[in-house]
C-alpha positions as protocol buffer text, in pm:
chain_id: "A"
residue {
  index: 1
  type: UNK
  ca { x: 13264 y: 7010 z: 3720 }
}
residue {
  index: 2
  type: UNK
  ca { x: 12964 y: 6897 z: 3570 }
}
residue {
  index: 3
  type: UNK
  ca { x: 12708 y: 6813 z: 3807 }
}
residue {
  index: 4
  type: UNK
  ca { x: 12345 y: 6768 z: 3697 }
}
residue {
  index: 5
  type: UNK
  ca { x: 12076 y: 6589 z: 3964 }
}
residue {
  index: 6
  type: UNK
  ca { x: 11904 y: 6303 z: 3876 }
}
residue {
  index: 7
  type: UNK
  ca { x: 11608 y: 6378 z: 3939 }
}
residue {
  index: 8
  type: UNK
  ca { x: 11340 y: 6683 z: 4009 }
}
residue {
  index: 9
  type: UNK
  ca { x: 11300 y: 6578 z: 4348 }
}
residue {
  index: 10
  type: UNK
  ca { x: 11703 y: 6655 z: 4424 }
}
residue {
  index: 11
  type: UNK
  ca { x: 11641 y: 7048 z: 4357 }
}
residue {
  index: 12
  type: UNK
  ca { x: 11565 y: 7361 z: 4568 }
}
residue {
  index: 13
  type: UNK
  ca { x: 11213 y: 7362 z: 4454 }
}
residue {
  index: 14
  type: UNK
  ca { x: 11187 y: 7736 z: 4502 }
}
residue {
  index: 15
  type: UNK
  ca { x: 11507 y: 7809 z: 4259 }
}
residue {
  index: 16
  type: UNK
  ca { x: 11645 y: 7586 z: 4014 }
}
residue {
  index: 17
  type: UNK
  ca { x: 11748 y: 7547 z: 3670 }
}
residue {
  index: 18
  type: UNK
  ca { x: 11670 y: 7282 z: 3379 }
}
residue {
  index: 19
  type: UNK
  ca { x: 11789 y: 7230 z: 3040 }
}
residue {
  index: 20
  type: UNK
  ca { x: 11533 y: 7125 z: 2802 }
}
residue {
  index: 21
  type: UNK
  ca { x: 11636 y: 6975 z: 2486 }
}
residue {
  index: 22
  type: UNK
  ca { x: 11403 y: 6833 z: 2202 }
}
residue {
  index: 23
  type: UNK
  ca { x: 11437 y: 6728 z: 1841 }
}
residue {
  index: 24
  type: UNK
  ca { x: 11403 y: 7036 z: 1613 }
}
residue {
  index: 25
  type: UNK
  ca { x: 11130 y: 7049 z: 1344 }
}
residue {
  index: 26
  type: UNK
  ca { x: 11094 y: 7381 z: 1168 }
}
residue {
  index: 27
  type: UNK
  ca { x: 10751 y: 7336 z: 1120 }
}
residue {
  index: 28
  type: UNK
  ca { x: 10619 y: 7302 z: 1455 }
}
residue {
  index: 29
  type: UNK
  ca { x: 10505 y: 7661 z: 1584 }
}
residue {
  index: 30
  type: UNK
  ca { x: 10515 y: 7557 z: 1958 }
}
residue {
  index: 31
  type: UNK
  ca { x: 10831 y: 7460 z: 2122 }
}
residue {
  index: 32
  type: UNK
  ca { x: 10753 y: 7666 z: 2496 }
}
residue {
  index: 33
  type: UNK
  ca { x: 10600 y: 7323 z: 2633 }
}
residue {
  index: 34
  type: UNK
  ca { x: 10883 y: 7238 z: 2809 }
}
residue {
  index: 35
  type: UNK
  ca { x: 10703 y: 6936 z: 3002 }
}
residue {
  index: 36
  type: UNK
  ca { x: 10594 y: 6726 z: 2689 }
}
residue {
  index: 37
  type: UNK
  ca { x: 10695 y: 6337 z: 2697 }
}
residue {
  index: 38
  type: UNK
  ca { x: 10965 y: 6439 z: 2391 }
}
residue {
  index: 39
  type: UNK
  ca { x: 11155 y: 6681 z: 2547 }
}
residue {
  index: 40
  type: UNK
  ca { x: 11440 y: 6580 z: 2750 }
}
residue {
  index: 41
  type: UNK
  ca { x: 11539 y: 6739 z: 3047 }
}
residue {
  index: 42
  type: UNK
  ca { x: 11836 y: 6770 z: 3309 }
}
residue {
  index: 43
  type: UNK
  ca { x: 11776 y: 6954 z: 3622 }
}
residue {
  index: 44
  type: UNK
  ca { x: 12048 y: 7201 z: 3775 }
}
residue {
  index: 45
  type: UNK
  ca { x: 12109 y: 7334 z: 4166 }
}
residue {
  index: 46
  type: UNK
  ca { x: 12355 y: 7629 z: 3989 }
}
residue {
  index: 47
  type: UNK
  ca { x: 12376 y: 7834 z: 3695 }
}
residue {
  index: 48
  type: UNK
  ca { x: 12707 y: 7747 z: 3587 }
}
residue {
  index: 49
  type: UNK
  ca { x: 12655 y: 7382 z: 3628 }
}
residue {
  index: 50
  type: UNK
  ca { x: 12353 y: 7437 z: 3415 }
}
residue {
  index: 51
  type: UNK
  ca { x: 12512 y: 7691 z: 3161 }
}
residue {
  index: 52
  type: UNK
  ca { x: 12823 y: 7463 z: 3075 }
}
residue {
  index: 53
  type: UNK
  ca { x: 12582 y: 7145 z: 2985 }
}
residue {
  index: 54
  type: UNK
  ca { x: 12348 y: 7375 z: 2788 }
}
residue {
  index: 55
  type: UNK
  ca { x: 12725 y: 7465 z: 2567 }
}
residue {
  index: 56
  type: UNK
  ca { x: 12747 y: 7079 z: 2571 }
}
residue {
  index: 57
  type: UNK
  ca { x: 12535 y: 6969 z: 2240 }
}
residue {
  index: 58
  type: UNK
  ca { x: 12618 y: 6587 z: 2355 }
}
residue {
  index: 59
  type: UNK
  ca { x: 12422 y: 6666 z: 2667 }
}
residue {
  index: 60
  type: UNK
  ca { x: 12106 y: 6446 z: 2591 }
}
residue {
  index: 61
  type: UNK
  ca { x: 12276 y: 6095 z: 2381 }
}
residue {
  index: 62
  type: UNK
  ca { x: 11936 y: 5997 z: 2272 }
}
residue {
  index: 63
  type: UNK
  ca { x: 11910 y: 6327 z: 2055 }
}
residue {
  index: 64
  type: UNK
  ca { x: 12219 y: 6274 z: 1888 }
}
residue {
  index: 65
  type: UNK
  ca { x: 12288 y: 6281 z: 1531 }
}
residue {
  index: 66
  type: UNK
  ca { x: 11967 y: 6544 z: 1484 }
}
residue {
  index: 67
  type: UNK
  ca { x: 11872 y: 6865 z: 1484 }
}
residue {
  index: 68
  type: UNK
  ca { x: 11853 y: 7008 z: 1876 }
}
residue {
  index: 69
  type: UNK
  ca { x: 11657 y: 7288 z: 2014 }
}
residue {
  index: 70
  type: UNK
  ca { x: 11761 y: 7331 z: 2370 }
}
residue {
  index: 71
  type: UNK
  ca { x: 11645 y: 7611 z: 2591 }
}
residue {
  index: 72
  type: UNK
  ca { x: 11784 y: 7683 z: 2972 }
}
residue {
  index: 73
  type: UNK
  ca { x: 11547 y: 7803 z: 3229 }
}
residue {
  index: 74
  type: UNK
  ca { x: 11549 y: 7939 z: 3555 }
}
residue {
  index: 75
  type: UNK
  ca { x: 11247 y: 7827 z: 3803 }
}
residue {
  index: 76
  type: UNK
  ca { x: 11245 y: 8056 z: 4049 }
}
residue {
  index: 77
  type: UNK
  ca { x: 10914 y: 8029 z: 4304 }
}
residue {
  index: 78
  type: UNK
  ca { x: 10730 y: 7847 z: 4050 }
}
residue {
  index: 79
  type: UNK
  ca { x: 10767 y: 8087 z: 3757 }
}
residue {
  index: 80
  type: UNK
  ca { x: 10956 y: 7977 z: 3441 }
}
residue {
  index: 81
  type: UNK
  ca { x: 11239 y: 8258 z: 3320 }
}
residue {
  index: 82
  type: UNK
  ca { x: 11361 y: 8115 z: 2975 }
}
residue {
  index: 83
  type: UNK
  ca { x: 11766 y: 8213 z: 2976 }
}
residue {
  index: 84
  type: UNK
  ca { x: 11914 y: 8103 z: 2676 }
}
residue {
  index: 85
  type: UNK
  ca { x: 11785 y: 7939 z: 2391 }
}
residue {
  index: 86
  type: UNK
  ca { x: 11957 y: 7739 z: 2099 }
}
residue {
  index: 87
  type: UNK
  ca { x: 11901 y: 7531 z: 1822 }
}
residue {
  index: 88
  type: UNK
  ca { x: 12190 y: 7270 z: 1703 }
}
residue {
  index: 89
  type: UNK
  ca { x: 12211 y: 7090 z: 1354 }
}
């Protein structure tokens, strides 16, 4: 079961996990800011919730048919943990 929540405000705000997913451009040297108006994002109350839509490159329709960089993070207390870390073409 895939279960992502809607929202930030639906999450354990002291341990959750997001998937971030943005267009990839090999020439941009940044891709860490995760909380830029082009990167997409799905929030996550489990790991393997999270996990299974980060193996699912159809995750974010509105990036399909391009190159994807998505990156899985655990927020745990406030502090970022970057998990896993991919980039589709």
């Amino acid at each position: 079961m895939n279960v992502a929540v809607d929202n930030e405000k639906n999450v354990d705000i002291d341990d959750y996990f997001f998937l971030a997913g943005r267009v990839w451009n090999s020439k941009t040297e940044e891709y860490s800011a995760i909380d830029d108006s082009a990167t997409s994002q799905k929030y996550f109350n489990n790991y393997p919730d999270a996990e299974q839509s980060f193996q699912d490159s159809n995750v974010f329709p509105e990036l399909k048919g391009k190159d994807i960089k998505f990156d899985l993070i655990h927020v745990r207390y406030g502090v970022n943990r970057f998990l896993l870390s991919r980039i589709v073409f």
